[in-house]
C-alpha positions as CSV (number, residue, x, y, z in Angstrom):
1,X,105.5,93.7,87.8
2,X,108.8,94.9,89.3
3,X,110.5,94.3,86.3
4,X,107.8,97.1,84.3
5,X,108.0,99.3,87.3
6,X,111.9,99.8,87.6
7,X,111.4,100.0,83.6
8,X,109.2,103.2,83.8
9,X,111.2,104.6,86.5
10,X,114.7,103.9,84.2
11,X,112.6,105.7,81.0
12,X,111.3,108.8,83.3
13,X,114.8,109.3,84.2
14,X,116.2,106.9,87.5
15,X,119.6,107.2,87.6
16,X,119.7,103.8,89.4
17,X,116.5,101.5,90.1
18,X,117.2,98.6,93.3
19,X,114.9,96.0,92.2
20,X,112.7,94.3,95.3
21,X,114.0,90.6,96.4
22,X,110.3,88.8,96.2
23,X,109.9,85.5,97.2
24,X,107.9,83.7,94.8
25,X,104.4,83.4,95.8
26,X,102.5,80.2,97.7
27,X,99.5,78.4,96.5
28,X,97.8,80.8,99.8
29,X,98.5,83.8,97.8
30,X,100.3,86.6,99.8
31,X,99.2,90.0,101.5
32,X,100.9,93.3,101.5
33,X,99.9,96.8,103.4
34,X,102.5,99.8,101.9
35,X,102.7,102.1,104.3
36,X,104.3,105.4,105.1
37,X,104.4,107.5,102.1
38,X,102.5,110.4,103.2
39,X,103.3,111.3,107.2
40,X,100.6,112.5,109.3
41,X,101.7,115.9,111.1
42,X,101.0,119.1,112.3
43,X,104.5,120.8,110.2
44,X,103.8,120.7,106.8
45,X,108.1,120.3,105.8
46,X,108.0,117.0,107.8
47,X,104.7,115.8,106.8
48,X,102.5,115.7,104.0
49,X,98.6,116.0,105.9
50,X,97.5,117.2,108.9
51,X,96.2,114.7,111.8
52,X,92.9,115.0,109.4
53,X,94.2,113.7,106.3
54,X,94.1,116.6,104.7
55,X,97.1,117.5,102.4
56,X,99.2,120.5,103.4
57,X,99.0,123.2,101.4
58,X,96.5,121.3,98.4
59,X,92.8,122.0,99.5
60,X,90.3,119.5,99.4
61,X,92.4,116.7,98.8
62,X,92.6,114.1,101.8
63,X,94.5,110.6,102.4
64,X,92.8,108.2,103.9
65,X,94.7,104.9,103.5
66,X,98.2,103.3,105.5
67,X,100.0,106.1,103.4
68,X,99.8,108.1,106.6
69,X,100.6,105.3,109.0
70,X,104.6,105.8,109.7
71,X,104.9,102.1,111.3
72,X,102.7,99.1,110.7
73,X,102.3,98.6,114.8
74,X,101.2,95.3,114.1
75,X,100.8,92.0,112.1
76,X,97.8,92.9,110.1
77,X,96.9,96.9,109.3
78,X,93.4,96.3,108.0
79,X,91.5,97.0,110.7
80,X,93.9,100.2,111.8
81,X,93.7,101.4,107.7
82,X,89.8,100.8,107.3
83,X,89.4,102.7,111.2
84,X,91.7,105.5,109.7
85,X,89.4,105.7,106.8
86,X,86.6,105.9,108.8
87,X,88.3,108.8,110.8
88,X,89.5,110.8,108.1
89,X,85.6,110.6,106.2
90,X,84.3,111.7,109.4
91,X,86.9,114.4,109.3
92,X,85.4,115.8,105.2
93,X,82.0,115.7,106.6
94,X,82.7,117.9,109.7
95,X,84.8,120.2,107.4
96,X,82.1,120.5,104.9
97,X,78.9,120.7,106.6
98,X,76.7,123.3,105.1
């Protein structure tokens, strides 16, 4: 899969694409939580939702996944994601409430 994602990036126009280093994968399978890519925060030039998960400046569209987690803060974020999650639909319903 690497190999077809640094392919699309090198046809849409990468100057340069670092391919990961991924160890091949045990008979247990592995696990991985990508976080990061979309900061929670209050400034919308260092972050891209508010502490709701709601995208700066795009209405109605919300994050609710480890996108907005900055560090994984432990071993295992699926409890912290799925909390998050729970947080941030909680958040949709409050806003929209007729």
């Amino acid at each position: 899969m690497a190999a077809r994602c640094a392919e699309l990036l090198k046809e849409a126009g990468s100057v340069s694409v670092v391919e990961p280093q991924i160890a091949e994968e045990s008979e247990a399978g592995i696990s991985t939580h990508q976080l990061g890519s979309c900061r929670m925060g209050s400034d919308a030039r260092s972050s891209v939702t508010d502490r709701t998960g709601r995208a700066h400046g795009v209405p109605n569209a919300y994050i609710a996944d480890g996108s907005l987690l900055v560090n994984p803060g432990g071993s295992n974020q699926s409890l912290t994601i799925q909390a998050l999650a729970y947080w941030v639909s909680k958040g949709i319903i409050r806003a929209h409430r007729v």
